[in-house]
N, C-alpha and C positions, 0 to 999 in steps of 0.2 A: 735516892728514892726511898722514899719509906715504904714499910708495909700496911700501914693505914689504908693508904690510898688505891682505892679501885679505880682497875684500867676501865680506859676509857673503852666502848665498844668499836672494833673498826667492823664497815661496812665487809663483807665477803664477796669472792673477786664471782661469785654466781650472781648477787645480787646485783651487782654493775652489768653483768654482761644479760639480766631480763633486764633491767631497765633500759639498755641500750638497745637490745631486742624489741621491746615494749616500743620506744619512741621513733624506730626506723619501721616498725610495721603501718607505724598510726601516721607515719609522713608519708608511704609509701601508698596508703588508700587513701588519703588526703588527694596526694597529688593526682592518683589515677581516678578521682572523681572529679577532679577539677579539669584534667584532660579529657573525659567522657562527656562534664557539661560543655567543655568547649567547642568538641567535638559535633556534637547534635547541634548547638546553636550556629557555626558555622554551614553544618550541614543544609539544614533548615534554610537559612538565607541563602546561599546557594540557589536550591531548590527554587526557592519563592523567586529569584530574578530571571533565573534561566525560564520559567511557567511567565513571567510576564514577556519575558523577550520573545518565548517560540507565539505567545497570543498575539502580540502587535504584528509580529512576521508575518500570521496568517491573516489579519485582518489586513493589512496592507496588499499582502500577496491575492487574497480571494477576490477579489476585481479583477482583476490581473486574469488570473485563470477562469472564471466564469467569461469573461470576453474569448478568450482564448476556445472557450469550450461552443462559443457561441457561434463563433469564426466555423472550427471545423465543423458544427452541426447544418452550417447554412452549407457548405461546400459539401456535404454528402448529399444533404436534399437536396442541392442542386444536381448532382451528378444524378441523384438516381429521379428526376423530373427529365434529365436529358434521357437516360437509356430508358424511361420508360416510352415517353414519347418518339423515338428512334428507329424510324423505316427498316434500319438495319437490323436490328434486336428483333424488332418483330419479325423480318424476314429468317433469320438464322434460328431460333427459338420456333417457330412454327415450321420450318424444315426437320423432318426426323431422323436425319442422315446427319446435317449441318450443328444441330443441335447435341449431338453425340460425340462431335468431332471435337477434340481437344484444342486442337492447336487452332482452328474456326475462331470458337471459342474465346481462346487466350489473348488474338491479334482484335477480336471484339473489343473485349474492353478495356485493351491498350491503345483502342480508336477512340472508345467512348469517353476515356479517363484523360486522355491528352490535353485538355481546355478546365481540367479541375489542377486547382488553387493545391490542394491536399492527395497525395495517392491515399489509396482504399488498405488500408491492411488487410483486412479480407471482405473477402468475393465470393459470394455461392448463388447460384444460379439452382432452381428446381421448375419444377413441371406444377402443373395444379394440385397433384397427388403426393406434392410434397418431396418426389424422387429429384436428390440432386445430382445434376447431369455433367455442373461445372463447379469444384472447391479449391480456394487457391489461400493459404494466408502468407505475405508481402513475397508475393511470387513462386512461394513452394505449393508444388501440389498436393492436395491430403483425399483418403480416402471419407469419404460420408455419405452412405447412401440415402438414405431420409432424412425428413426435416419435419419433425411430427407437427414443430409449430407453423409453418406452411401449410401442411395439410388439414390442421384445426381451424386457419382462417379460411380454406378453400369451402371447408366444410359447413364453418358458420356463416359464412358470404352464401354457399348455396343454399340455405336454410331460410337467409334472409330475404332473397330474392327469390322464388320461385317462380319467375316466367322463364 
């Protein structure tokens, strides 16, 4: 070796280890942006089939349930076309003793409901003044003494009718 000649420059063992630094940071937010777009776009479609599957379900299914709704709206007005018209009802309901009487009462509209398609979830029974006399929801008894909206129709039906 002569002394002429200038050493060559070697790289330094810091300079290797930013550049290796440098190049695992820039693969590491590559990669974690690439999993984030993936991420969303998966996401996204997702979303979008399950939003058209639950829409066809209900479009399919809502026929379905408006007949359904249709069914039990005729078997309540039928039931309550029979207890209103019903010898019995009138008689026990125009008794003030009979009308008070629970269990009267209970075995009523276990007579009146026998011939309906649907049982009543609930039952209440008042007077013109709104006072209920009979409350029952799917056979449990509950307390409730008035029914203000009974007595708003008692009220406007008497308004409207004055003879």
């Amino acid at each position: 070796m002569s002394t002429d000649e200038a050493p060559t420059p070697q790289p330094s063992v810091s300079h290797h280890l930013r550049l290796r630094t440098q190049l695992f940071i820039a693969s590491a937010m590559l990669s974690s942006a690439i999993l984030l777009v993936a991420a969303w776009v998966i996401n996204n479609q997702v979303v979008r089939e399950a939003r058209q599957q639950v829409q066809i379900e209900v479009e399919t299914l809502l026929p379905l349930y408006d007949a359904i709704w249709q069914e039990y709206g005729q078997s309540l007005a039928t039931l309550g076309m029979t207890m209103a018209g019903s010898p019995i009802l009138k008689t026990i309901v125009g008794d003030p003793r009979a009308s008070r009487d629970r269990a009267t009462l209970r075995e009523m509209v276990g007579d009146l409901s026998q011939g309906a398609a649907t049982a009543a979830d609930l039952i209440i029974i008042t007077d013109g003044a709104g006072q209920v006399s009979f409350a029952e929801v799917r056979g449990v008894p509950f307390e409730l003494k008035t029914l203000d909206a009974a007595h708003a129709v008692a009220l406007s039906t008497a308004l409207d009718d004055p003879a």
